[in-house]
C-alpha positions as CSV (number, residue, x, y, z in Angstrom):
1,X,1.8,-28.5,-49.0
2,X,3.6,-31.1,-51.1
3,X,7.3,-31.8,-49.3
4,X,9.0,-34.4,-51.0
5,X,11.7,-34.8,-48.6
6,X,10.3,-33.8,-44.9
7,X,12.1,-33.5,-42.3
8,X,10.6,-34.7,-39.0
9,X,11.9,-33.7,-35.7
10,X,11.6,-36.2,-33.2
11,X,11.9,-34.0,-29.0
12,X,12.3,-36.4,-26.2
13,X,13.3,-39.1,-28.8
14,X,14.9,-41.0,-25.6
15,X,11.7,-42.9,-25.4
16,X,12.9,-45.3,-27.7
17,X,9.8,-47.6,-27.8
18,X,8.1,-45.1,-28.7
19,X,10.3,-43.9,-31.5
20,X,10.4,-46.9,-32.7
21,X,7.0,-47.5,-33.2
22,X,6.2,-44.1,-34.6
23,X,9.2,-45.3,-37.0
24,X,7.7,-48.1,-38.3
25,X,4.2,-46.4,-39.0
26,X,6.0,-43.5,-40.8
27,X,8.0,-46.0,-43.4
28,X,5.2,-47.9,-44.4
29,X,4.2,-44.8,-46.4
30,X,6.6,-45.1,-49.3
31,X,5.9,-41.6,-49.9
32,X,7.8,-41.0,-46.5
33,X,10.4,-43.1,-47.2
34,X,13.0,-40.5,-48.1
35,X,12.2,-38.4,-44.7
36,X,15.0,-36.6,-42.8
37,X,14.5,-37.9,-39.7
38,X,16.0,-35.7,-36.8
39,X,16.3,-37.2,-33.4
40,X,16.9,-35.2,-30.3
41,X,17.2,-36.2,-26.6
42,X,19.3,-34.3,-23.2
43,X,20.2,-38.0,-22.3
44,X,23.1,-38.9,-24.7
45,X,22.8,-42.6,-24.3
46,X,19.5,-42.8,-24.6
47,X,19.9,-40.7,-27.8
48,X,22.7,-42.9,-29.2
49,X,19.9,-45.8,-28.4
50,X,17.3,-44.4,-30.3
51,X,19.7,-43.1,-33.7
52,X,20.6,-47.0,-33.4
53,X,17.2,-48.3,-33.6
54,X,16.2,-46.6,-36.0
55,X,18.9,-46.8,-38.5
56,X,17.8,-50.8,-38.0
57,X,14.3,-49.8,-38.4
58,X,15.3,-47.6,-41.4
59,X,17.3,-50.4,-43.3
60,X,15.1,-53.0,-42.5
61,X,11.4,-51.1,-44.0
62,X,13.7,-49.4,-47.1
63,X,16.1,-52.0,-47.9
64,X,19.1,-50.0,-50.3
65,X,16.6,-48.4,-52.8
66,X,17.0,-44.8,-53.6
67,X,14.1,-43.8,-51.1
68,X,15.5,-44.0,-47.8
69,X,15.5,-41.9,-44.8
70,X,17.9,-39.6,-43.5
71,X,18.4,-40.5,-39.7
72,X,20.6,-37.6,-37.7
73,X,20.7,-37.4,-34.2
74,X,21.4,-33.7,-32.0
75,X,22.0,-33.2,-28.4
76,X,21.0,-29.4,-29.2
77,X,17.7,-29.2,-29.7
78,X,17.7,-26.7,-31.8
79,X,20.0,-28.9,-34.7
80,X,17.0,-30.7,-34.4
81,X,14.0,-28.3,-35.0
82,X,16.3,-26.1,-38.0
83,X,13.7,-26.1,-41.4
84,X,11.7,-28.9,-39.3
85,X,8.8,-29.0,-41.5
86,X,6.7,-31.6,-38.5
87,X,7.7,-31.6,-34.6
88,X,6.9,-34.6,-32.4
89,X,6.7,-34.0,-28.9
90,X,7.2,-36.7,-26.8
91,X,9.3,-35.4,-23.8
92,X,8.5,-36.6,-20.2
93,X,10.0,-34.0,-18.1
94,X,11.6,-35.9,-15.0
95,X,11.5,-39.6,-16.4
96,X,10.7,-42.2,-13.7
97,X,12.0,-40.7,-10.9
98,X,9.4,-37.7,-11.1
99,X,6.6,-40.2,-12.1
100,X,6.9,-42.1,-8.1
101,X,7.3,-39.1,-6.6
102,X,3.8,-38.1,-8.1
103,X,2.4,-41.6,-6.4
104,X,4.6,-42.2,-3.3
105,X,3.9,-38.6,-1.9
106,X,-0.3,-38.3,-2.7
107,X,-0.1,-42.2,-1.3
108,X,1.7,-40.4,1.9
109,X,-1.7,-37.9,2.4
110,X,-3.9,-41.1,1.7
111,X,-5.1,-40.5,-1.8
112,X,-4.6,-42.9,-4.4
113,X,-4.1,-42.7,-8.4
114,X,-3.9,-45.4,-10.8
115,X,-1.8,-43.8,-14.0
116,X,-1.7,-40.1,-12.5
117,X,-0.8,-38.8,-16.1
118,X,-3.7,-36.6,-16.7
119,X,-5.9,-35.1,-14.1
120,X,-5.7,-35.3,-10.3
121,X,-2.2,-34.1,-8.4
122,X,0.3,-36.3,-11.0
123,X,-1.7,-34.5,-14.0
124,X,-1.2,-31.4,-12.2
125,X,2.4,-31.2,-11.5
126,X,3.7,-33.5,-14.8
127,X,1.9,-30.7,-16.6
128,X,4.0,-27.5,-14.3
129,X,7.3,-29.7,-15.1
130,X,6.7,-29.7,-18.4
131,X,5.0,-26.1,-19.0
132,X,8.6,-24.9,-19.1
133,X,10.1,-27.2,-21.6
134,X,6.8,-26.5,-23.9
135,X,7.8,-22.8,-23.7
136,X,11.5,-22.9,-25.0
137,X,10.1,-25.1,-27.4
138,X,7.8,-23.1,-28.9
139,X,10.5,-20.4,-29.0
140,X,13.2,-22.5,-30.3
141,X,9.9,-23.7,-33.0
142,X,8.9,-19.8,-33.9
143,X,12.3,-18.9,-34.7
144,X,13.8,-22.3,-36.4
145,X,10.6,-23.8,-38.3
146,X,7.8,-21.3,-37.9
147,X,5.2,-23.2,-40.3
148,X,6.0,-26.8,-38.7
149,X,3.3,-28.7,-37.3
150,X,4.0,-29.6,-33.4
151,X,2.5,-32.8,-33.4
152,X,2.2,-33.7,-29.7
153,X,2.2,-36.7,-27.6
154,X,3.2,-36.0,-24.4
155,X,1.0,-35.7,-21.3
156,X,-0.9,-34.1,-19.7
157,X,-2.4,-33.8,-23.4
158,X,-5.2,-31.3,-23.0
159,X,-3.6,-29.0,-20.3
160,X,-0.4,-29.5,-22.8
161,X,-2.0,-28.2,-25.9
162,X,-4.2,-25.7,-23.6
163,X,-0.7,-24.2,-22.5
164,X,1.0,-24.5,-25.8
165,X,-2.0,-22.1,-27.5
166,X,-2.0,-19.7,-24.8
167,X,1.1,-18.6,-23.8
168,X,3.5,-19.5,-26.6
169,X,1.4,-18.2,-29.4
170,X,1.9,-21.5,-31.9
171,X,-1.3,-22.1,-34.3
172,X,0.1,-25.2,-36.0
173,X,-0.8,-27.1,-32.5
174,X,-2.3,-30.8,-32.3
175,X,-2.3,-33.5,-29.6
176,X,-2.4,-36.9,-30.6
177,X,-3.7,-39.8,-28.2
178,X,-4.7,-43.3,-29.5
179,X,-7.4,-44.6,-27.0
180,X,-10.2,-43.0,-29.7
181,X,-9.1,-45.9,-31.9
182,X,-7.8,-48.5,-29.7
183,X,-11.6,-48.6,-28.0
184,X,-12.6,-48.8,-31.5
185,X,-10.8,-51.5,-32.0
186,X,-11.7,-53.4,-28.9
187,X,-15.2,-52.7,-29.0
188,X,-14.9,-54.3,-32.4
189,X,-13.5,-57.6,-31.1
190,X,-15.6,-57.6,-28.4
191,X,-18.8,-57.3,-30.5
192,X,-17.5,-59.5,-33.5
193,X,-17.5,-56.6,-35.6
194,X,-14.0,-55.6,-37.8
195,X,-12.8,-52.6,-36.8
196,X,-12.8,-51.2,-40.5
197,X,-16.4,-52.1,-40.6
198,X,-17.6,-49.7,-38.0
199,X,-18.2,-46.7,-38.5
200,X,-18.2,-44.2,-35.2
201,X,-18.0,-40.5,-33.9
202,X,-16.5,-39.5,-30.9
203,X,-16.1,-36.3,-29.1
204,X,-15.1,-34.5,-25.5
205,X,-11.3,-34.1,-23.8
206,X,-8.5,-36.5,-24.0
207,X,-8.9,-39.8,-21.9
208,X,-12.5,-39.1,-21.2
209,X,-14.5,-38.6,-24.6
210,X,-17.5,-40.5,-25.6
211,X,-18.3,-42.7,-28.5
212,X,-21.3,-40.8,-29.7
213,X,-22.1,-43.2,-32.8
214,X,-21.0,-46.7,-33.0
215,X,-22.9,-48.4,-35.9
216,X,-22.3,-51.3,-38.1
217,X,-23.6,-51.2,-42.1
218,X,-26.8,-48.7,-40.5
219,X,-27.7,-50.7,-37.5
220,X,-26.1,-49.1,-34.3
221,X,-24.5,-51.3,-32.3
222,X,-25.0,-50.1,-28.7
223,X,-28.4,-52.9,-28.1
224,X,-25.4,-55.2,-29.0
225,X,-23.3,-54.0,-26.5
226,X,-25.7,-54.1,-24.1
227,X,-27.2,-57.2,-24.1
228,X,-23.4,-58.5,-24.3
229,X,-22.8,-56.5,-20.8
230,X,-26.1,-58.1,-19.5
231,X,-24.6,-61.8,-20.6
232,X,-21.6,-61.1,-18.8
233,X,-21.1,-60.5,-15.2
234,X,-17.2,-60.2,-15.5
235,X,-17.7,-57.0,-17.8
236,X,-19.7,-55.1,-15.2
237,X,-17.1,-55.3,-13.4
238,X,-14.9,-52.4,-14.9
239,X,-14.9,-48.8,-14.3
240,X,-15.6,-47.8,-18.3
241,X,-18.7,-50.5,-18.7
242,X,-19.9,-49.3,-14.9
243,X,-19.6,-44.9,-16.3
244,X,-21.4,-46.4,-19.9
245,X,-24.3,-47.7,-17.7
246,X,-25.0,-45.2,-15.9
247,X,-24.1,-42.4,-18.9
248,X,-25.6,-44.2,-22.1
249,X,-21.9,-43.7,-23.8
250,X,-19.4,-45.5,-24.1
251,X,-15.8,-43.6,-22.3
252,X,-13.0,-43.6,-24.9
253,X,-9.9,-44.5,-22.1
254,X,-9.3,-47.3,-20.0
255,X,-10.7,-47.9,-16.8
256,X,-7.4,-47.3,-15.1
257,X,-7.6,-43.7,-16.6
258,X,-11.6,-43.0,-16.3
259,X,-11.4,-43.8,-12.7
260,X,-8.9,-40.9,-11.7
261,X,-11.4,-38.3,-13.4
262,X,-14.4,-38.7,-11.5
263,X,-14.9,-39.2,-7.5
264,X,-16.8,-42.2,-7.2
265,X,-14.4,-44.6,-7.4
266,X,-10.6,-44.9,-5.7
267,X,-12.0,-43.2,-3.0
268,X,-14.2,-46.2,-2.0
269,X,-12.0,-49.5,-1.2
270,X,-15.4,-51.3,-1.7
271,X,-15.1,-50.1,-5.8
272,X,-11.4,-50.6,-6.0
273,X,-12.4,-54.0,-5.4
274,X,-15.9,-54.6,-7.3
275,X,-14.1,-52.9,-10.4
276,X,-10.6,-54.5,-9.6
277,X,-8.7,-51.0,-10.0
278,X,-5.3,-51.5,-10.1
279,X,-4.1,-48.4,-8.0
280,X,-0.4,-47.0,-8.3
281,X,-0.5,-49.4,-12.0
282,X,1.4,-46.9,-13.8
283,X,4.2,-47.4,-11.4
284,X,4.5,-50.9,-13.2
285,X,4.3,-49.4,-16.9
286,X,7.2,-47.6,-15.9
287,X,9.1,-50.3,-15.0
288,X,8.1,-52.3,-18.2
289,X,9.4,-49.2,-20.1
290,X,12.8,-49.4,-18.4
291,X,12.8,-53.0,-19.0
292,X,12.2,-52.6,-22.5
293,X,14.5,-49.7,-23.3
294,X,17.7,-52.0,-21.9
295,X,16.3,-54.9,-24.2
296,X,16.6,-52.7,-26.8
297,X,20.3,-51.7,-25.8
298,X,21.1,-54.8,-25.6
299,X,19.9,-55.9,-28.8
300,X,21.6,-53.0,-30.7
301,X,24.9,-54.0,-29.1
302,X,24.8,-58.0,-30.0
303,X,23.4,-57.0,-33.5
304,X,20.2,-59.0,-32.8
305,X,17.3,-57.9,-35.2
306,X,14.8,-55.6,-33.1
307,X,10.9,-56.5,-33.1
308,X,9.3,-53.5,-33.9
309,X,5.3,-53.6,-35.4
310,X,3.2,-50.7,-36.6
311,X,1.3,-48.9,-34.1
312,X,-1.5,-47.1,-36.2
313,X,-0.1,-44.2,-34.3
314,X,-2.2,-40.6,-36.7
315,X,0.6,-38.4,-36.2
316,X,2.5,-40.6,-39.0
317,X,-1.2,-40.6,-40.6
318,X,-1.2,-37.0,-40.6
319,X,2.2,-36.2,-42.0
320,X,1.2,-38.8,-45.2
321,X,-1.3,-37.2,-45.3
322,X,-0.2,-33.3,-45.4
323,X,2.8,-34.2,-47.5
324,X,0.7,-36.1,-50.5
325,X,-2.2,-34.4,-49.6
326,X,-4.0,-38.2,-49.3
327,X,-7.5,-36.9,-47.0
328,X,-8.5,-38.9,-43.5
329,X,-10.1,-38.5,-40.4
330,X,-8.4,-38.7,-37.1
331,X,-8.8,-37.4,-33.8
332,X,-7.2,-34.6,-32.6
333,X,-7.0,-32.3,-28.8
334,X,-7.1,-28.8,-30.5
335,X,-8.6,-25.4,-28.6
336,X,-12.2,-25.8,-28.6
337,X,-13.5,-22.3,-29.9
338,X,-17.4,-23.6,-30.4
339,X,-16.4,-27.3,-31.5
340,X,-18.0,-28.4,-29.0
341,X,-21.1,-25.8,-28.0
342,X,-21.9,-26.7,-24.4
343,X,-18.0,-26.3,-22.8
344,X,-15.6,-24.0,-22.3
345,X,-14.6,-22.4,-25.5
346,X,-10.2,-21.9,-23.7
347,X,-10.7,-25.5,-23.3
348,X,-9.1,-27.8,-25.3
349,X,-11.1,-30.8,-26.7
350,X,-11.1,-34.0,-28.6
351,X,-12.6,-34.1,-31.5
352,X,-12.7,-35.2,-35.3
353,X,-10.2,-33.4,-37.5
354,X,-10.2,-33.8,-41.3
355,X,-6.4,-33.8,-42.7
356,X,-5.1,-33.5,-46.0
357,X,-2.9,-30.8,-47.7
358,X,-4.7,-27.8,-46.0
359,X,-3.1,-29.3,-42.6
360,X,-5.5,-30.7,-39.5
361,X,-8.8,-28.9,-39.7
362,X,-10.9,-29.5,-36.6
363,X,-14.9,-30.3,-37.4
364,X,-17.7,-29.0,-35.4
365,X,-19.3,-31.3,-33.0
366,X,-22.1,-29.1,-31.6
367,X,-23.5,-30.0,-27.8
368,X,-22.4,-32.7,-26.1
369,X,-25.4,-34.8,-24.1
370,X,-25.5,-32.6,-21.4
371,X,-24.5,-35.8,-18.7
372,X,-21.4,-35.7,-20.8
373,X,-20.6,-32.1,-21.1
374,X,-20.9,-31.7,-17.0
375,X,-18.1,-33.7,-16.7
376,X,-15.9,-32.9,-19.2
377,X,-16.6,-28.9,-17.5
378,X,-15.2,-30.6,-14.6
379,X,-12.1,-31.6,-16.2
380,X,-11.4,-28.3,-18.4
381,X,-12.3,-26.7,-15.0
382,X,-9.2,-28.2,-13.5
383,X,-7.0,-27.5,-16.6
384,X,-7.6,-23.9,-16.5
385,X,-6.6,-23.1,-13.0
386,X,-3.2,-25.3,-13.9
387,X,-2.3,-23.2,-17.2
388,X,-3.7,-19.9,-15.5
389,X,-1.2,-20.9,-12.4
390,X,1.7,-20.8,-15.0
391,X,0.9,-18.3,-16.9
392,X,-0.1,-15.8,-14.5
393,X,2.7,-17.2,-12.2
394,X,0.2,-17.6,-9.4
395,X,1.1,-20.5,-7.2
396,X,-2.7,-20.3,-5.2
397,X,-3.7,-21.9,-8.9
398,X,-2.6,-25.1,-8.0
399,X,-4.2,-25.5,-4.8
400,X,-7.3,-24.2,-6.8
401,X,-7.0,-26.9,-8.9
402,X,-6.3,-29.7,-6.9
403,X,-9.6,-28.6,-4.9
404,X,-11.4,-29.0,-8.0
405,X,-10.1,-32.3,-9.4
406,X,-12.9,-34.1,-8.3
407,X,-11.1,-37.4,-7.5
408,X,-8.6,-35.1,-5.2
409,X,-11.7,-33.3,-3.5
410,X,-13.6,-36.8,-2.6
411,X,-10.5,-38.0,-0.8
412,X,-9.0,-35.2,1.6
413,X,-10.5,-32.2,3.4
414,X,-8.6,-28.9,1.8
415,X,-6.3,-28.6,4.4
416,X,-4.5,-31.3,3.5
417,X,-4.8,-30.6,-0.1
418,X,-2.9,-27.7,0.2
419,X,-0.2,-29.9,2.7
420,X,0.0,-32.2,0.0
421,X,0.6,-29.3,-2.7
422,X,3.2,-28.2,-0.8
423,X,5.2,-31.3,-0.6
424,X,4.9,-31.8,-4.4
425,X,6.2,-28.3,-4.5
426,X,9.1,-29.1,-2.7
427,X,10.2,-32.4,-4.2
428,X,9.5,-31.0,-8.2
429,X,11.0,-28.0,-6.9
430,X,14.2,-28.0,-9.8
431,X,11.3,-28.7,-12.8
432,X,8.6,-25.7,-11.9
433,X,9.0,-22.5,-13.3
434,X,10.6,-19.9,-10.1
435,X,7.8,-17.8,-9.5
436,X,5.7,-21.5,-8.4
437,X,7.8,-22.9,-5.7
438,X,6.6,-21.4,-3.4
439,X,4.8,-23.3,-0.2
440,X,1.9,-21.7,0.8
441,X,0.5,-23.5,4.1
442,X,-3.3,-23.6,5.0
């Protein structure tokens, strides 16, 4: 594919940071520079916000030349998505308000969560709010742009993309996450190493992958990173360095995330203190996000210059790279179908994907260290009884799979997993598809 003009579809575009970010990585490729940007968001200030920002962003990285974006913005989505040739998903179905009701209500039965984004009872019901939004999407997509890319960002990524392939039918599917790099990246600053110097494979689901290789000019770099951890008291004392020890590789998300995936952990008020877990700390991102949305409003009304830095963000890599047909590597959540040999081939994994003009093209992994692979089946266990609840409309799924989220399961007895699935049923009762709202009892 060679497009010289693309046009790029930006869904949920309300989340202006974002946006903006994803902005700034897209028009430092020249090549991109005369994009047709599309913008779409339900919330019309937040909309006007975002078409504002980056019509700044947009002057400021083109200047007046000849190559320089077309920014549009469209409270109908599907104004948006018409001849869309990529799709960037970055909805979050229920803002803030949804996201405490997925803490303040588990916190009620006595089970805590730190971000609650991915597995465990928030991952579980942001996924069924946002099932049905993926589906009209998809439709709106099949009709309006069939041979677009749905580059997606939006979480629950795995149970997402997992959904997205099974019940809409859309090949041209690919979640994008950026803790692959970013752990990269800090593991190269913690070892001394630059990051472009390093070269690494990693492989497994979204938030809990492995870094199978890390190795600097030949010499592998994990003896470095152990006799560092041995130096250093402090770093023992987080939930990523803690799994690495005791897995012999390193986990590719943030201790705040790897401790909701596993039931070791936030169950025990002895670990939430040894490995300082901040629980309910996505409560405060949201905040931040709030905070920073009405700086940016503000800064768009007194005509004040908005910061705004690169993000090394792939799905801008990925459209460069499509468009020019320039080849890279990045890491992708695409439906496993023997990428990864030892789990679930409906499951959808994280792997390395080659992209140039022949689109994203997943590579073969082969078995995962079989340590690794139990639990990542763990995970993709949980993600299959949430997508089978929605697409078989089978409300019993959910209990299903809050019984096996192992973090759930180490905190409360099943009777009160299925009291606690109730109340989430009744307070997301608006988002969830009809045939799930249904409370079920013991």
């Amino acid at each position: 594919m060679t497009l010289s003009t693309p046009k790029i579809a930006f869904i949920g575009a309300g989340s202006v940071v974002f946006t903006q970010g994803l902005l700034a990585d897209l028009l430092a490729f020249p090549e991109l520079r005369g994009a047709h940007i599309a913008l779409h968001d339900i919330d019309s200030e937040r909309l006007a916000t975002a078409e504002g920002a980056a019509r700044q962003i947009a002057d400021r990285l083109t200047g007046s030349g000849s190559s320089h974006p077309r920014v549009t913005a469209h409270p109908d989505r599907r104004a948006a998505l018409q001849d869309a040739d990529f799709v960037i998903n970055i909805v979050q179905v229920g803002m803030g308000e949804a996201t405490r009701t997925d803490f303040e209500i588990p916190q009620r039965h006595g089970l805590w969560q730190t971000i609650g984004d991915t597995l465990g009872i928030g991952g579980i019901f942001r996924a069924l709010r946002t099932f049905p939004v993926l589906k009209s999407l998809a439709a709106d997509i099949a009709e309006l742009c069939p041979d677009a890319w749905l580059l997606n960002y939006t979480n629950p990524m795995a149970m997402n993309v997992q959904y997205l392939t099974r019940a809409t039918g859309l090949t041209r599917v690919v979640g994008l996450c950026h803790s692959v790099y970013w752990t990269i990246h800090d593991l190269g600053e913690l070892l001394g190493v630059p990051h472009e110097e390093i070269t690494y494979r990693a492989a497994g689901v979204n938030h809990q992958a492995w870094v199978l290789r890390l190795e600097h000019q030949g010499t592998d770099l994990y003896p470095l990173l152990d006799k560092l951890i041995e130096q250093e008291p402090e770093l023992r004392r987080r939930v990523r360095v803690d799994m690495y020890r005791r897995l012999g590789f390193y986990p590719t998300e943030t201790s705040e995330h790897s401790s909701e995936y596993v039931p070791w952990y936030l169950h025990h008020d002895s670990e939430i203190e040894r490995l300082r877990l901040p629980v309910g700390a996505y409560l405060g991102i949201v905040d931040e996000n709030v905070a920073a949305y009405e700086e940016t409003r503000r800064a768009l009304a007194a005509g004040t210059p908005l910061t705004v830095e690169g993000t090394m963000e792939y799905a801008p890599q990925i459209i460069h790279s499509i468009v020019t047909g320039t080849p890279r590597t990045v890491y992708g959540n695409v439906p496993n179908h023997g990428l990864i040999d030892n789990l679930p081939a409906s499951g959808t994994v994280e792997v390395p994907c080659l992209v140039d003009d022949m689109g994203v093209q997943p590579t073969k992994v082969g078995p995962l260290p079989a340590q690794l692979a139990a639990l990542n089946r763990n995970y993709l266990s949980m993600n299959e009884l949430v997508v089978r609840a929605a697409v078989e409309d089978d409300p019993r799924s959910i209990r299903q799979a809050a019984m096996a989220d192992p973090a759930t399961a180490a905190a409360l007895p099943v009777e009160r997993i299925w009291d606690l699935c109730d109340d989430m049923v009744r307070a997301h009762a608006d988002l969830l598809q009809p045939s799930l709202r249904a409370t079920l009892g013991h």
